[in-house]
C-alpha positions as CSV (number, residue, x, y, z in Angstrom):
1,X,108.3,100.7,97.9
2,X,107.8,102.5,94.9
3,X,106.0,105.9,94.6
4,X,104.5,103.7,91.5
5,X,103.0,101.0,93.3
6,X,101.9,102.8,95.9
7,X,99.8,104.6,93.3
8,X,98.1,101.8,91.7
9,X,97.8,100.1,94.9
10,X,94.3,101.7,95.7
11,X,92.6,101.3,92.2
12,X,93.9,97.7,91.3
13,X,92.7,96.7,94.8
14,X,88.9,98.4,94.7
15,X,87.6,95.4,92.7
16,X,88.6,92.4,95.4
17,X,87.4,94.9,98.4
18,X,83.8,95.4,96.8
19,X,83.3,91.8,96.0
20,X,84.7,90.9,99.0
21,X,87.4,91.9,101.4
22,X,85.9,94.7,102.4
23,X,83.9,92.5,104.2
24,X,86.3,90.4,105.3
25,X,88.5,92.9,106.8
26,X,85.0,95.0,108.7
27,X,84.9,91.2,110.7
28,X,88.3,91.4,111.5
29,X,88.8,94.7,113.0
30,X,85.4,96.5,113.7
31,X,85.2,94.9,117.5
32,X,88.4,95.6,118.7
33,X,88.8,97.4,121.7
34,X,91.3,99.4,123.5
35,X,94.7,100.5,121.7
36,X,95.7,98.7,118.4
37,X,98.6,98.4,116.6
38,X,98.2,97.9,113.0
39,X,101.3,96.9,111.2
40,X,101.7,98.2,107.8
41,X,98.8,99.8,107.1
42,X,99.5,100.8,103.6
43,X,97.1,103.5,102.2
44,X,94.5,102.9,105.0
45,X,92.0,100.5,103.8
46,X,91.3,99.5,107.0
47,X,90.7,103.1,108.8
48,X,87.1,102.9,108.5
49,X,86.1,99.6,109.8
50,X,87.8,100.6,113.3
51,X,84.7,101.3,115.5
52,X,85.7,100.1,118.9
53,X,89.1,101.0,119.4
54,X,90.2,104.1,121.7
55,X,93.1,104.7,118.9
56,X,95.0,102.9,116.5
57,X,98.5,103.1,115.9
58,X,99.2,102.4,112.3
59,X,103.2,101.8,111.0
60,X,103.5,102.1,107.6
61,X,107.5,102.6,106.2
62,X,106.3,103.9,102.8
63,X,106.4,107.6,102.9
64,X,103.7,107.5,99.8
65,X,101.3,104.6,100.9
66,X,101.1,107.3,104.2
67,X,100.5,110.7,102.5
68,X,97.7,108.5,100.5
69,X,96.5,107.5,103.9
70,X,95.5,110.7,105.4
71,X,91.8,111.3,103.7
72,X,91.1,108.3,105.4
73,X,92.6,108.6,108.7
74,X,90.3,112.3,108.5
75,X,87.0,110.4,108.0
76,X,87.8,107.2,110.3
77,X,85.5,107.1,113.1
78,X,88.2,106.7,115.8
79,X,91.5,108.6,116.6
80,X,94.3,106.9,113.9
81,X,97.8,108.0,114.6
82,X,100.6,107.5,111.5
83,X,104.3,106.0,112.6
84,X,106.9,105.7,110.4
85,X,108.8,102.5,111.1
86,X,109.1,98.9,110.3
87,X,107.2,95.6,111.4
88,X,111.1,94.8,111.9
89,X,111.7,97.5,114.1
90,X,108.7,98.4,116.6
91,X,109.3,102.3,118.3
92,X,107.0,101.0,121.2
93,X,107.4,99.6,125.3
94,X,106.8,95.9,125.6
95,X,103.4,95.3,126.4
96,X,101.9,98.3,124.8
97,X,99.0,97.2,122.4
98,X,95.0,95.3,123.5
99,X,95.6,94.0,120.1
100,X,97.6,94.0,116.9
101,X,96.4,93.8,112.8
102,X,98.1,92.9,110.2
103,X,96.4,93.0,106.7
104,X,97.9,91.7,103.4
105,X,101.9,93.0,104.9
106,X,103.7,89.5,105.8
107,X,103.9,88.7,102.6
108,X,106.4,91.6,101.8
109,X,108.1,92.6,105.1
110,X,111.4,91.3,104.4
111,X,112.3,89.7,107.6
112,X,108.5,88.1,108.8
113,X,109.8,86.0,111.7
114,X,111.4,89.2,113.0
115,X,108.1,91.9,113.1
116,X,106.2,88.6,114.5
117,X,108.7,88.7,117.3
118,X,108.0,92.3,117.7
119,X,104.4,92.1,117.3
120,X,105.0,89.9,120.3
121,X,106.4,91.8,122.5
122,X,104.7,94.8,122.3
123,X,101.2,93.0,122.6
124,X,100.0,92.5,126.0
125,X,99.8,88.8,127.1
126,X,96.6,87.0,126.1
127,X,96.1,90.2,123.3
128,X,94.3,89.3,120.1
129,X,96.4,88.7,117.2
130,X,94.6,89.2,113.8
131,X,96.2,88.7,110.2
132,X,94.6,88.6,106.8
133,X,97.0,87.7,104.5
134,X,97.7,85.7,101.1
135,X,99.5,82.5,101.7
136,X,101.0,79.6,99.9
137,X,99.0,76.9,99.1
138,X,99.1,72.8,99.1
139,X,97.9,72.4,96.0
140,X,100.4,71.0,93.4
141,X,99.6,72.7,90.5
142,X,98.9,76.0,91.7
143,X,101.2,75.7,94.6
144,X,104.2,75.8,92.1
145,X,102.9,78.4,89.7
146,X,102.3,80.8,93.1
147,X,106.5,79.6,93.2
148,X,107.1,80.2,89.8
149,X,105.6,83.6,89.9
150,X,107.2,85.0,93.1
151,X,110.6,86.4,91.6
152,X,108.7,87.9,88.9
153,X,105.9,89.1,91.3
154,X,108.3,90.2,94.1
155,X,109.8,93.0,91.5
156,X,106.6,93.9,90.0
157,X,104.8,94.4,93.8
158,X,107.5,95.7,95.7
159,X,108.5,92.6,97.2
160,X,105.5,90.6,97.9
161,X,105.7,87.2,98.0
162,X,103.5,84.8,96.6
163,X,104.3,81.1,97.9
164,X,105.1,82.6,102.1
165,X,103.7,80.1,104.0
166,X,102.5,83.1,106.7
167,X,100.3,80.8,109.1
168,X,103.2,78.4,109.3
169,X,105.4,81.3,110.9
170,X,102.5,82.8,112.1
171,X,102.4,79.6,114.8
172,X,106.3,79.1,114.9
173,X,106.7,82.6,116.6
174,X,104.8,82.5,119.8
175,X,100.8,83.1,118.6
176,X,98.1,80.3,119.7
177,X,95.9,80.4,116.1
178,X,92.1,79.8,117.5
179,X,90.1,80.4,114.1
180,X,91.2,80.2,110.7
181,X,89.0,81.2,108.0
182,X,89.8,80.8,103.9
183,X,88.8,82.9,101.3
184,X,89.2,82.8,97.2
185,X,90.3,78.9,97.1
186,X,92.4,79.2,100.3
187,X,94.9,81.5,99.0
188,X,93.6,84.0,101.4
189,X,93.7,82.9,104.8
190,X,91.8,85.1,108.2
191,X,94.0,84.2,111.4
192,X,92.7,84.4,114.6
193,X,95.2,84.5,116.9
194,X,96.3,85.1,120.4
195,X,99.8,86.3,122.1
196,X,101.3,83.4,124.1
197,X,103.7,84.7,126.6
């Protein structure tokens, strides 16, 4: 990721987490219990809606989306411990995590299908499976123009993609989805989800 990016990252974002996401991401992690894994958690946005958990484990392979990190893994209200590694590549036993979070990160991990098969294993059977992330959607019109922007957009954000359908590989690797919830004209989908082993 660039050292750019990762700078911006944090100011282009505070609008959408006032008016909403904040929000949306308090209801999907403040009741989780036990040890989470959160999978690329970026410059920390999420750090300070934990409130339940005995620790969170947070991967992040950007070396400056990290050091931003650390003023909020000071002030978070449970114990947040930084990895360096991959969605792809998961330094952790089978079986490890209560539960596992993913915010805004399939859409630029290049290999998706491959950290949701590692998510997999390392959650316990049964564990919660949570995602909030932007997807594709079935609308024609703006369906292709979330298309038509992806190369651009993908160079621009470090790889994000636009037009992933993330729920549809979401339920191809393994996870039983139980709620859904869309947000911003369904471009931004809540998953629910549950580790079938």
């Amino acid at each position: 990721m660039s050292t750019l990016f990762s700078k911006i990252y944090d100011p282009i974002m505070r609008p959408l987490e006032k008016m909403r996401m904040g929000n949306i991401r308090e209801r999907l992690v403040s009741q989780q219990e036990g040890v989470i894994l959160e999978v690329g958690s970026g410059t920390g946005a999420n750090f300070s809606y934990y409130k339940n958990a005995e620790k969170v484990v947070a991967i992040e392979p950007d070396s400056s989306m990290r050091n931003q990190s650390f003023p909020k893994v000071k002030n978070a209200h449970v114990p947040v411990e930084l990895v360096d590694a991959s969605g792809e590549h998961l330094p952790f036993d089978d079986n490890t995590f209560d539960t596992a979070i993913g915010t805004l990160v399939l859409c630029t991990i290049p290999n998706p299908n491959r950290a949701l098969q590692e998510i997999r294993r390392v959650c316990k059977p049964g564990a919660p499976i949570l995602f909030l992330e932007h997807v594709r959607v079935d609308r024609p019109l703006l369906g292709r123009l979330q298309d038509w922007l992806t190369p651009f957009w993908k160079r621009l954000c470090d790889g994000c993609h636009l037009n992933r359908r993330t729920l549809d590989l979401i339920k191809q690797n393994g996870f039983r989805v139980e709620r859904i919830d869309k947000y911003y004209k369904d471009i931004f989908l809540a998953v629910d989800a549950r580790n079938e082993k």
